[in-house]
C-alpha positions as CSV (number, residue, x, y, z in Angstrom):
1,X,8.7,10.6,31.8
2,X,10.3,11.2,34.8
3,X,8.6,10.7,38.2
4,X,9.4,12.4,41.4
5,X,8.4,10.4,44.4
6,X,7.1,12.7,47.2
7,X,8.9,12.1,49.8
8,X,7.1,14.4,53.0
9,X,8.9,16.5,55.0
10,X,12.1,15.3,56.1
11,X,13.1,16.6,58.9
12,X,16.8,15.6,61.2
13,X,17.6,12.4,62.8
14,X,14.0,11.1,60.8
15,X,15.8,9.9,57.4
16,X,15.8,6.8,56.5
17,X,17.0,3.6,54.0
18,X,14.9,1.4,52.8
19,X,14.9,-2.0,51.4
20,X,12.2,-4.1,49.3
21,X,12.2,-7.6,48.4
22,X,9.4,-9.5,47.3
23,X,9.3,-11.5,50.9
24,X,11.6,-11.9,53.9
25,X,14.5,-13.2,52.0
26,X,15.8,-9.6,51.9
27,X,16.2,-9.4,55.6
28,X,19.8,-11.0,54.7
29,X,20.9,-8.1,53.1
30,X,19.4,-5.6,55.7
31,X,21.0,-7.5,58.5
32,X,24.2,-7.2,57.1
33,X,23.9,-3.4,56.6
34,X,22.6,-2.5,60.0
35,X,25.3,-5.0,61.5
36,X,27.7,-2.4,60.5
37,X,25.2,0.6,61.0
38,X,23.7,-0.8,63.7
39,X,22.0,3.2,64.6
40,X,20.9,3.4,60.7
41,X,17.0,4.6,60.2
42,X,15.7,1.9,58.5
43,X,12.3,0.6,56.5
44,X,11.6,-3.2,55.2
45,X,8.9,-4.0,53.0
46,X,8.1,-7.8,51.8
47,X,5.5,-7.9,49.1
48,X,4.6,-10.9,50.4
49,X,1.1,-11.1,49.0
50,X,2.1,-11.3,45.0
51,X,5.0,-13.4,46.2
52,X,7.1,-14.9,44.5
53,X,7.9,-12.7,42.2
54,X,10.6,-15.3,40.0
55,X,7.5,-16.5,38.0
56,X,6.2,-13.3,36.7
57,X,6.7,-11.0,34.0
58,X,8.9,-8.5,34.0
59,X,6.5,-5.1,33.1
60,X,4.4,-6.9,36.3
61,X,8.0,-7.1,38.4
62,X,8.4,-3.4,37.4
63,X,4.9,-2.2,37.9
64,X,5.0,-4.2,41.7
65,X,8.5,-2.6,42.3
66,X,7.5,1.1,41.4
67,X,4.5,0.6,43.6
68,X,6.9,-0.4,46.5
69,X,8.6,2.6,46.1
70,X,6.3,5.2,46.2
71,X,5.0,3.5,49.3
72,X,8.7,3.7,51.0
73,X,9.1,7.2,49.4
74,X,6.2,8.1,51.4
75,X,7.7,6.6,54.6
76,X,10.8,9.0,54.0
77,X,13.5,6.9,52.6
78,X,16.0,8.3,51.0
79,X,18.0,5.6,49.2
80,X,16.0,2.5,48.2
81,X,18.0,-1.0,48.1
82,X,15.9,-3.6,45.9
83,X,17.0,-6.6,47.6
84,X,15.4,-9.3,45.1
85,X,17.9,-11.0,42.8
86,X,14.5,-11.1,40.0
87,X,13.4,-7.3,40.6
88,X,17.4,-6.0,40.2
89,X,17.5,-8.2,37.2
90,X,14.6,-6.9,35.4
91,X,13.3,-3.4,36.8
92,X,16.2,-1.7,39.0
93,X,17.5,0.1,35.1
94,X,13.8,1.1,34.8
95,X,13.3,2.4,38.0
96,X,16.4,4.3,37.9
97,X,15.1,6.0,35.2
98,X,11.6,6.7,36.5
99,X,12.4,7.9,40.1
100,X,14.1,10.8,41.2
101,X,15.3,9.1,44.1
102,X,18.8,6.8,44.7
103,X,18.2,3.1,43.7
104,X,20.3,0.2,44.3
105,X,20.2,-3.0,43.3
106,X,22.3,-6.2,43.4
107,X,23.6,-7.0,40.0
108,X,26.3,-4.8,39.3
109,X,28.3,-4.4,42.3
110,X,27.7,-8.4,42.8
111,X,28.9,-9.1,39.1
112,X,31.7,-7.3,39.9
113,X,32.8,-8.3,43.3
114,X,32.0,-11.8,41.5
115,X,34.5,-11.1,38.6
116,X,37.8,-9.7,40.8
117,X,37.7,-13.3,42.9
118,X,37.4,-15.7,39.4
119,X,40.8,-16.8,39.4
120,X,42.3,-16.9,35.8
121,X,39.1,-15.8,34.0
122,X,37.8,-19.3,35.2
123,X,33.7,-20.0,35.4
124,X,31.4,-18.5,37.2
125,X,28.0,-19.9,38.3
126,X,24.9,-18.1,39.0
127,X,22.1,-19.6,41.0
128,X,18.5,-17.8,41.3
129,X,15.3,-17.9,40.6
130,X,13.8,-19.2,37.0
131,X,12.7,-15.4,36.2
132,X,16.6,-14.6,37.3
133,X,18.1,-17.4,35.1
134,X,16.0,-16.6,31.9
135,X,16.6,-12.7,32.0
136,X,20.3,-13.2,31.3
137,X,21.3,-9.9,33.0
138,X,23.7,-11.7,35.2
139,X,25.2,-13.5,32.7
140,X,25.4,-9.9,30.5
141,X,26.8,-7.9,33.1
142,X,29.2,-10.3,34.1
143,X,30.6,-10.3,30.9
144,X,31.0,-6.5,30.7
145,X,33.0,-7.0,33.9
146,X,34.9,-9.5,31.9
147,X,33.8,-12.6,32.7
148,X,33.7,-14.7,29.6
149,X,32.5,-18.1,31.2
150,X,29.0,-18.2,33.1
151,X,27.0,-21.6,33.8
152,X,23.4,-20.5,35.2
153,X,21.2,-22.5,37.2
154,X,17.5,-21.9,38.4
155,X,17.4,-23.6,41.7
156,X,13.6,-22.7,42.9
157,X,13.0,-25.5,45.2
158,X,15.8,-23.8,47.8
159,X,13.1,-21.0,48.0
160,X,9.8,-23.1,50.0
161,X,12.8,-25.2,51.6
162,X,14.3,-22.1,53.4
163,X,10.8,-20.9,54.0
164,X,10.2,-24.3,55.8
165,X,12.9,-23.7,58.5
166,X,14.6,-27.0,55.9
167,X,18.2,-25.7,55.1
168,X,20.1,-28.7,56.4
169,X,20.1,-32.0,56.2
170,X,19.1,-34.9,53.9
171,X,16.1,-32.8,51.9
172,X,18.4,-30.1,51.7
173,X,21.5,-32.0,50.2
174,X,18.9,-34.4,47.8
175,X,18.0,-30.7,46.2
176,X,22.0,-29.4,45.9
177,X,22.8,-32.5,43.8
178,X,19.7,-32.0,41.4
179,X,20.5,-28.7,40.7
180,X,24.4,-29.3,41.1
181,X,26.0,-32.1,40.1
182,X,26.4,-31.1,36.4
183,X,28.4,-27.6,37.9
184,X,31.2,-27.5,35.8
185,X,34.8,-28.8,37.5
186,X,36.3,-24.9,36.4
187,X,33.8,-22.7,38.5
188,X,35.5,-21.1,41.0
189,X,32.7,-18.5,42.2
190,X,29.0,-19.2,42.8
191,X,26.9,-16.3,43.1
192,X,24.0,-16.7,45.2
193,X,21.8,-14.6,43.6
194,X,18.5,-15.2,45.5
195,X,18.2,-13.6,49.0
196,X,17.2,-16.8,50.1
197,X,19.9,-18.8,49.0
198,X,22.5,-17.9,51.8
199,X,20.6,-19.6,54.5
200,X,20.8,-22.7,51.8
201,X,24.6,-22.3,51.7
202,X,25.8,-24.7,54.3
203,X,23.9,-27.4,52.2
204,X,25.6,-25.8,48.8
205,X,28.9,-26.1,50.4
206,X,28.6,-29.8,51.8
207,X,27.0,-30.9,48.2
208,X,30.0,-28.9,46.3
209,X,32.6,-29.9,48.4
210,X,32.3,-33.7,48.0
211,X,31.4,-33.4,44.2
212,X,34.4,-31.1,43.2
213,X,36.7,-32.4,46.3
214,X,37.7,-29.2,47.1
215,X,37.2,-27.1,50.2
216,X,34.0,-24.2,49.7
217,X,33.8,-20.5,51.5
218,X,31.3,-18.0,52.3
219,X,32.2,-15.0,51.5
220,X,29.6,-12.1,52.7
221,X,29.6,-8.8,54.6
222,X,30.9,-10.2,57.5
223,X,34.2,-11.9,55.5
224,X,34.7,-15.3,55.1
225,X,33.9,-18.1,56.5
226,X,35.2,-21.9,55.3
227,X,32.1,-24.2,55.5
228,X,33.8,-27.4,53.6
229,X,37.1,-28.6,54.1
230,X,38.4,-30.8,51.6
231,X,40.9,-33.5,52.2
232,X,42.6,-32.5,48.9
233,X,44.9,-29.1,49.2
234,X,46.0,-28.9,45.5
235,X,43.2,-27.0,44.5
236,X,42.1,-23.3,45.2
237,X,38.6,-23.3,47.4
238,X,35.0,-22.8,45.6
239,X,33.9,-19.2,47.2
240,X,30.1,-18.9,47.4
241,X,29.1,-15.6,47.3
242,X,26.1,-13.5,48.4
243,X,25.4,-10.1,47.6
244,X,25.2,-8.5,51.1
245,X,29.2,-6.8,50.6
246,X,28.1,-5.0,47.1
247,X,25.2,-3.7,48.8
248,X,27.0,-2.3,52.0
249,X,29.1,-0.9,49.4
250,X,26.7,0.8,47.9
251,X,25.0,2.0,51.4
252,X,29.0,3.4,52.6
253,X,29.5,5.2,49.3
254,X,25.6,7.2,50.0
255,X,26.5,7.7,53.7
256,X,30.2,8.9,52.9
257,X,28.9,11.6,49.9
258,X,26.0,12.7,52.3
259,X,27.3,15.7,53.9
260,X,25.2,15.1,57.3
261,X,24.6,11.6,57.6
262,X,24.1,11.6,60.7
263,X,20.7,12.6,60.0
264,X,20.3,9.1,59.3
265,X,21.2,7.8,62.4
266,X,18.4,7.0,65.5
267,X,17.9,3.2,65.7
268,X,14.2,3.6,64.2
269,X,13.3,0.3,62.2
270,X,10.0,-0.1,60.4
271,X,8.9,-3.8,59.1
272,X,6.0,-3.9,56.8
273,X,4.2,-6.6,54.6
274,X,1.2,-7.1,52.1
275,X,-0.3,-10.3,53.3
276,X,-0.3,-12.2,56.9
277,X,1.8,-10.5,59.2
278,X,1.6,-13.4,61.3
279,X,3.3,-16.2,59.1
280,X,5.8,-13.1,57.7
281,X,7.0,-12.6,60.7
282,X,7.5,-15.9,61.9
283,X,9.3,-16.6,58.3
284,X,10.9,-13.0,58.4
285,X,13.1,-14.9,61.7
286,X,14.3,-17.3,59.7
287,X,16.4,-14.6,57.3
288,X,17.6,-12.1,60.5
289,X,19.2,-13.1,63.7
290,X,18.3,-9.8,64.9
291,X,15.2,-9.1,66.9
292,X,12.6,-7.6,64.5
293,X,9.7,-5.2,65.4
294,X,6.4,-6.5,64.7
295,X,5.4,-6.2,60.8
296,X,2.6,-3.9,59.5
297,X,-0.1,-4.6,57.3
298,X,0.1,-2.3,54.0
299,X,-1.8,-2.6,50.6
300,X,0.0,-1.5,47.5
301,X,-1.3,-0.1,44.2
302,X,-2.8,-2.9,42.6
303,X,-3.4,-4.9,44.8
């Protein structure tokens, strides 16, 4: 069955690209798109009342997801970006399928950036949410792109911690070693692949760095950025990496093979949520050092 999602009538300089995530943790990936767009129509919606998503199954991931999207559909966006490391894992194949309209996740693209840094066909580590971990779609798709080594590791603490303004610090760090001092010594990438977890990635860096002794970089849209040097210069850096460069990939490639994009262009932003636009937005700062318009109350399907 194929679904078309009604979109209205689109009319110039009204188009739009929108981009779901289960909360604000999304706002990471956005930011990084309309730094480089910074004119780009755009639309966020945070399910934030059936949040988080990690601990459910994945027909109720789906069924929220293709509720989001007919919502967004109706608010005329064109291309949809699933910016939640648990709903690209388990529903962004589906959806493709059911929807008429572009949708991009963050697996593929990520995986594969992820694969062309591993140096050597060395390890690569994957941290998420539990419902992430267990799906194994990561650790799938990363070996299509050749990646024969993958260590996995559901890290959901860093997800209430980040929502708590805690990203630094003692807390922080006490978390990191939990989840990280059994990393292997051969990873060389670390995916970050929970919206959330690049606001945790300072803390990452500092625990990883004086574990493995060697230096750790961010690598994201904006390019890289050392956040651990280590005294030892024998060994390449650890490269944590978030998914915000597949995703503006995937936004340039839909821009470049839209013969007027310019239709998407006139600074119009649209936040909305499920639940408490109050503590959203005041959470929803925390993800975007951009000013944010106020958020809007919606309901969804099943709600």
């Amino acid at each position: 069955m194929n679904i078309a999602a009604q979109s209205g009538s689109t009319t110039l300089k009204n188009r739009r690209i929108a981009f779901f995530d289960s909360g604000q943790g999304g706002l990471t990936v956005w930011e990084s798109v309309v730094g480089r767009y910074p004119h780009l129509n755009t639309i966020y919606l945070g399910d934030n009342a059936r949040y988080p998503y990690g601990n459910k199954g994945a027909d109720t991931v789906t069924r929220y997801a293709s509720e989001a999207i007919l919502f967004l559909a109706a608010q005329k966006a064109e291309l949809i970006v699933v910016a939640c490391g648990t709903a690209s894992s388990v529903a962004v194949a589906r959806l493709k399928q059911v929807f008429r309209l572009p949708v991009v996740g963050i697996v593929e693209g990520f995986c594969s950036e992820a694969a062309t840094l591993s140096i050597n066909s060395r390890r690569v580590a994957v941290l998420g949410t539990r419902f992430t971990v267990a799906s194994g779609r990561f650790e799938a798709v990363l070996k299509e792109s050749g990646v024969e080594n993958v260590w996995q590791r559901a890290c959901p603490l860093f997800v209430p911690l980040v929502e708590e303004g805690v990203s630094r610090g003692e807390i922080a760090e006490a978390a990191c070693r939990m989840y990280l001092s059994d990393m292997p010594d051969d990873v060389d990438v670390v995916m970050l692949a929970c919206t959330h977890f690049p606001r945790f990635a300072g803390a990452i860096a500092n625990t990883l760095g004086m574990l493995k002794n060697r230096s750790v970089v961010l690598r994201s849209a904006e390019g890289e950025i050392t956040l651990f040097t280590s005294s030892s210069s024998s060994l390449s850096p650890i490269v944590l990496l978030d998914s915000s460069s597949s995703v503006l990939a995937s936004v340039e490639t839909f821009l470049g093979n839209h013969a007027n994009s310019d239709e998407f262009q006139g600074s119009e932003c649209s936040l909305f949520c499920t639940d408490a636009p109050a503590r959203f937005a005041q959470v929803a700062q925390l993800f975007a050092n951009k000013e944010l318009p106020e958020p809007k109350l919606i309901s969804l399907g099943s709600l």
